[in-house]
N, C-alpha and C positions, 0 to 999 in steps of 0.2 A: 396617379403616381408615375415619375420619370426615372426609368429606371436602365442605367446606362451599362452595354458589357465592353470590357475593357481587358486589355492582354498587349505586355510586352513584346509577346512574340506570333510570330505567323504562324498560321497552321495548325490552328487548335479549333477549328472548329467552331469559332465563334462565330460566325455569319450565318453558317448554315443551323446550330443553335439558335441563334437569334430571331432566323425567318421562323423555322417550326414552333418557336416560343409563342409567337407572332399569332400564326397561323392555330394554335391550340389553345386559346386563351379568347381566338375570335369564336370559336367553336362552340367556344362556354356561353356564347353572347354577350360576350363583352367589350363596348367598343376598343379597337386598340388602333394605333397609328404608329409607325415602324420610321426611325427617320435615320437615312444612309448618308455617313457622314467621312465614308471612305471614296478616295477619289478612283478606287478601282470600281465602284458602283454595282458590289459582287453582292446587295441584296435586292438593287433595284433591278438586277438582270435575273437573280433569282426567281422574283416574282414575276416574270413577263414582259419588261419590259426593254425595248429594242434600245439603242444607245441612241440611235439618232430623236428618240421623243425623253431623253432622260430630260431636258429642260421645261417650264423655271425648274431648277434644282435649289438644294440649301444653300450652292453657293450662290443662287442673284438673292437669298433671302439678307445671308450674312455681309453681304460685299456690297451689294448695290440698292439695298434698302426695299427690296421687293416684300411687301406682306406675307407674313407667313399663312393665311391661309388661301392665297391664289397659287403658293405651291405644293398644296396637298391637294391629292387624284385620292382617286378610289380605284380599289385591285380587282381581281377578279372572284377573290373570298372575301366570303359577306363578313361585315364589320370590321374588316383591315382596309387600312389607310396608308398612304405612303409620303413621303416625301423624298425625292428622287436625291442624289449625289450626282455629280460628274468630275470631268477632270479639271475643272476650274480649282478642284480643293487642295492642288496640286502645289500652290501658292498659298495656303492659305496661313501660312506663318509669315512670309512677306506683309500680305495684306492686311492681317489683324494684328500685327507688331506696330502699324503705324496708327493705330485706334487707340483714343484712353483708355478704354474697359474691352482690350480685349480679349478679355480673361470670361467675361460676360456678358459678351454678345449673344453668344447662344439663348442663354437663360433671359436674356429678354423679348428673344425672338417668342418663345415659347410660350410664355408665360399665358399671352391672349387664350390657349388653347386646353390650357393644365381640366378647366371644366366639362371640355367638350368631350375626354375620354378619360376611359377608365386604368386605361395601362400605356402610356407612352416609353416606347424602348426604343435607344440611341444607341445602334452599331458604330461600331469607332475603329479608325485603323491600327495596327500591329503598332501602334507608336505611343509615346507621352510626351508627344508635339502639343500643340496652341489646340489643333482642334476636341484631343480627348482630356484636355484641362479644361475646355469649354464644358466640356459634356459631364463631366465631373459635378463642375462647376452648378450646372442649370437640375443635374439629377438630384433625388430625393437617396436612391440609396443605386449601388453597385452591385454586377455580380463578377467575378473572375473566372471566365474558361481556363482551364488546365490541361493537358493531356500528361498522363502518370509518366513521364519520361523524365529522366533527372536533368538534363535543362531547361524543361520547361518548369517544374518543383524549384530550381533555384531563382525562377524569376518574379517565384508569388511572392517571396516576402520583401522586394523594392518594390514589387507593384503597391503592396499594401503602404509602404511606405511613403510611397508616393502621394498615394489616397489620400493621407495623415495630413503631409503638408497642405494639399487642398484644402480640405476641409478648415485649418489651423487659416490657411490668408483667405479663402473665398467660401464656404458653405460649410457653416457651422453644423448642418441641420445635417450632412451628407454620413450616410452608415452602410457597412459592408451586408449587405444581403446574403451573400454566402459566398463558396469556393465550389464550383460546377467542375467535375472530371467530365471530360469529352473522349473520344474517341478511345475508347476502351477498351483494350484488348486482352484477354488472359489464356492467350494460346500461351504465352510466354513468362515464365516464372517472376521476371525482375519485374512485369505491370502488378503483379499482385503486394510483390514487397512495396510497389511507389506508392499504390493505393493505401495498404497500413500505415505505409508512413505519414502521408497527407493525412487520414484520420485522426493519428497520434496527435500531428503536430500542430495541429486548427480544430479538432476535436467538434464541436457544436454548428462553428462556422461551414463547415463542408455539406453539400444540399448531400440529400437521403439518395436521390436518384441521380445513374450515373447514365451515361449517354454513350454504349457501346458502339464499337462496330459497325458498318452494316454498307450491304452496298448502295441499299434502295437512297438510303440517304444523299450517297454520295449521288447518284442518277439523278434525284430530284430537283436538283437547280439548271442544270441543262435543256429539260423541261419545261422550266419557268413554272414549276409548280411546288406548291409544298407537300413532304410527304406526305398527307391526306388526302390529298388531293391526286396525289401520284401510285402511289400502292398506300390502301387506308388500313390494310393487313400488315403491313410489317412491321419487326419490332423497335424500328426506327420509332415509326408513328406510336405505341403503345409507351416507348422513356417519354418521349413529347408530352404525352400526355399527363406521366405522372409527372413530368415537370412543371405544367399547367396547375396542378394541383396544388404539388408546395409551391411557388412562388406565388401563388395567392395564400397559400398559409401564412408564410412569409413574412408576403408584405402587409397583409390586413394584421397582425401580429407588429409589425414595426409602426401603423398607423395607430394603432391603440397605444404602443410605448411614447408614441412622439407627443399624444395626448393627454398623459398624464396617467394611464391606468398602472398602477402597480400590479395589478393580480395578475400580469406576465414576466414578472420580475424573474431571472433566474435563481430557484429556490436550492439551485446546487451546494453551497457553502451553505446553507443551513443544516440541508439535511447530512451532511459531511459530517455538521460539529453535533449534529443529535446521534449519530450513529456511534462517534469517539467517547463524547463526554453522553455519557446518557443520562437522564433527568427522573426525577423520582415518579414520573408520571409513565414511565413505559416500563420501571424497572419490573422485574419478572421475580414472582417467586419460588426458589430452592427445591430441585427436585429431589425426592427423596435420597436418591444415589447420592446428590450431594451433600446433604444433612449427615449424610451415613461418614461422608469423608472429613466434612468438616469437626463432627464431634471427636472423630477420631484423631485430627489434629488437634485438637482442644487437649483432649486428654493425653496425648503424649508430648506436646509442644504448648506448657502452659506459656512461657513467654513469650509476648507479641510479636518479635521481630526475629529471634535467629537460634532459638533452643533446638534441638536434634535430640532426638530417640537414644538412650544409651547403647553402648554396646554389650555383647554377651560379657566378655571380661573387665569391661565397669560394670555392670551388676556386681559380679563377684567384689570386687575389687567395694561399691559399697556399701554390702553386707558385711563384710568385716569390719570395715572402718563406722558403722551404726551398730555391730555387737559390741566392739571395743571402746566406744564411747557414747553411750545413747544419753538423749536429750532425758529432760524433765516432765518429755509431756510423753511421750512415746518409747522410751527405756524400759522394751522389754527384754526378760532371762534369753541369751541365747543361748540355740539350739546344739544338742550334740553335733552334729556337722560342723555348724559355725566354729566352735569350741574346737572342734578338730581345727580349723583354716586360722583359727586366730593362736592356737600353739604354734605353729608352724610358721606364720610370721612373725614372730615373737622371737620363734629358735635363730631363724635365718635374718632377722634384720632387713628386710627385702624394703626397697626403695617403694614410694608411693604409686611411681610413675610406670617403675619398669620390673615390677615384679609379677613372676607368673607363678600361675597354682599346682602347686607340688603333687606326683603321684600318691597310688594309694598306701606303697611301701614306706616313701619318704613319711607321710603323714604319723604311719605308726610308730619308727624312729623319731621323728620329729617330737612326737608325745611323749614318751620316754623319757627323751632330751630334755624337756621343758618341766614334766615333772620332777624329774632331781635337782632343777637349775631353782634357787632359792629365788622371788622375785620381793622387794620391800615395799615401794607404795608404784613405781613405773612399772610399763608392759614392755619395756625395752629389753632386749636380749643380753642374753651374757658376751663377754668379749671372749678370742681364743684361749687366754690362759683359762678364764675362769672354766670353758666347756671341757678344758682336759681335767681339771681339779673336779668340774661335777661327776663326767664320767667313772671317777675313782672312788668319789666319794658313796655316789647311786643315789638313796633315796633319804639320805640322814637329814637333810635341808628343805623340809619342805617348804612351798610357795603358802605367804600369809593371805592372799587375796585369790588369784587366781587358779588353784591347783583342787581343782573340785572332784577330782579323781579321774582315772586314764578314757579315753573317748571309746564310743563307740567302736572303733575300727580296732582297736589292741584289745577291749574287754576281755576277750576268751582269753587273750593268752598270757594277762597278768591281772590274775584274780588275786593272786596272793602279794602282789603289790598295792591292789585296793584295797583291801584287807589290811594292810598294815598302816598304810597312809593316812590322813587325818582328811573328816568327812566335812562337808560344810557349815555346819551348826557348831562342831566343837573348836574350842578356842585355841588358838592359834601356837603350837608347842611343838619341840625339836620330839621326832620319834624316835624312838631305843630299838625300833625295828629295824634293820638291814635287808633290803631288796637284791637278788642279783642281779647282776648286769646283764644287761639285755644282748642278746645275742644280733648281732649285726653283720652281715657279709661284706666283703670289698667290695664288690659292685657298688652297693648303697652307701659305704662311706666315702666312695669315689663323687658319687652323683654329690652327698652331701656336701662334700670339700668343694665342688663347684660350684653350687647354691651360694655358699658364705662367701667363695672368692668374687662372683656376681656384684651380691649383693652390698659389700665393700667396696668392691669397684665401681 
């Protein structure tokens, strides 16, 4: 697998990334072959190599038709391979702008070799010159060094864009491998937010292991060695290695997708819409607590979509209005209370909407009132004139339907108004009885006069 790193910008660390890649993937015993394709020659001076033997380089392979493999050496770590760069590649937009295919020169240099290893990676310079559309070009998939800095974060997403086009005119087959953070730092607050961000905002794409700090690292190319081989203790060398680890997840992972195997398909949108919409196969059944809630909206919220609980004062409100007219199936006698609530709106005329429930003083005046007040086949109140003519008159008129004698709440204290009044069984006749007039204070005919003027209004 050819697998090319690539970066807009300098200074991220992709070289020395690249080498250690190199060098941890040889370790696994994997052949691998490392081709420096920057005309600063900063991997092939990495690994040990002086400048004056950097030749053949990839530049007599790509320019002057030299076989790509009389310029591959061997390094000084087992199973790494090299193919050197110089400063020939200084030129090398000149040179391959006057070639047909020079977009894919590379990739055919290559090609002879794709069997003879198992991981070929193509360092490329800070640029998206001719030579790293080459490498684009001739790779299987991509990785991008980043370092969490917000200029470097503003330049992954034209790098990727970049990639697109590639892919779109020369290497259909070409896929992003991941987004690598290098040089890592979180002595400092804003590396931590760059980091969530880059997570956030490439989510899956971003490799798992990040490539901190560290100085061994930086020491180890001066050396002409790779961190392993330089300090095999630091934690330069231990990111290296888990990096070794996922990009071979990775790519043995993109080698199955490119082959057809679905069972690596990202199963995230699925498990998305089974968690939202869930299916009669995972649904779960009703804990008790719940049953407990739901019966109880049953029964107080028989309609499906928007009934609410009464309140205290509609209750009241429709016990009177089911005393005063009950149905055919359910017209039961009401009760002395009720009887007390439904004189009393009778007396007072009280609107449906906005009437409230009379004290206990009003109720026994009220009773009074309603018994002297004659009713013929309605439950509608007297108007003013008629309540000053009843008041005079007392109890001469009594009600043919309604007046079943005085409520519980006045019992005691017109016994001899019961007494004279006509009982519910005897048929309906003016009494030759005279009742007194009930004794009522101003307080109470005040509250009364307000009730009527209310209920009017």
């Amino acid at each position: 697998m050819i697998t090319a790193m690539i970066s807009k910008k300098g200074g991220v660390g992709k070289t020395t990334t690249t080498v250690n890649l190199a060098g941890a993937l040889a370790r696994t015993g994997q052949r691998v072959l490392l081709v420096d394709l920057d005309s600063q020659a900063s991997a092939s001076r990495s690994l040990g190599v002086p400048r004056s033997k950097l030749a053949p380089s990839i530049a007599d392979v790509l320019f002057w038709g030299t076989p790509t493999r009389e310029a591959v050496r061997s390094t000084e770590v087992e199973n790494l391979d090299l193919i050197t760069a110089s400063a020939d590649l200084v030129s090398a937009d000149i040179d391959l702008g006057q070639s047909r295919q020079r977009e894919t020169r590379l990739r055919s240099a290559l090609d002879p070799l794709r069997d003879s290893y198992d991981a070929i990676l193509l360092d490329c310079s800070p640029s998206l010159s001719l030579l790293p559309i080459n490498a684009l070009t001739a790779a299987d998939a991509f990785i991008a060094p980043v370092v969490p800095h917000f200029l470097a974060i503003e330049g992954v997403e034209s790098l990727l864009k970049a990639a697109q086009r590639v892919r779109a005119y020369f290497n259909r087959d070409l896929e992003c491998l991941g987004i690598l953070m290098t040089m890592v730092d979180y002595r400092t607050n804003e590396t931590r937010a760059n980091v969530e961000r880059i997570r956030q905002q490439y989510g899956r794409m971003v490799f798992g292991v990040e490539i901190r700090i560290n100085t061994r690292l930086a020491e180890a190319p001066g050396r002409g060695k790779t961190i392993f081989d330089y300090d095999p203790e630091a934690t330069g060398a231990a990111a290296h290695s888990l990096l070794a680890v996922e990009y071979a997840l990775r790519s043995r992972a993109l080698r199955r997708l490119a082959d057809g195997d679905e069972s690596i398909a990202d199963t995230a949108a699925v498990q998305e819409s089974s968690t939202t919409e869930p299916s009669e196969e995972n649904a779960t059944e009703p804990s008790e607590d719940q049953r407990a809630d739901i019966s109880a909206e049953t029964a107080t919220a028989p309609s499906t979509e928007n009934s609410t609980e009464p309140s205290e004062d509609q209750r009241v409100d429709i016990s009177a209005e089911s005393a005063m007219a009950p149905s055919a199936e359910n017209g039961a006698e009401p009760s002395e209370d009720q009887r007390a609530e439904i004189s009393a709106e009778s007396a007072t005329e009280p609107s449906t909407e906005y009437a409230t429930e009379p004290s206990e003083d009003q109720r026994a005046d009220i009773s009074t009132e309603s018994a002297t007040a004659p009713a013929a086949e309605s439950t509608a109140g007297p108007s003013e004139d008629q309540r000053a003519d009843n008041s005079a008159e007392g109890a001469t008129a009594p009600s043919t339907e309604g007046a079943t004698g005085p409520s519980g709440i006045d019992r005691k204290g017109t016994e001899a108004e019961s007494a004279a009044g006509p009982s519910a069984g005897e048929p309906t006749e003016l009494s030759a009885v005279e009742t007194p007039e009930p004794s009522v204070d101003d307080q109470t005919r005040t509250t009364l006069a307000e009730l009527r003027e209310s209920a009017e209004g």
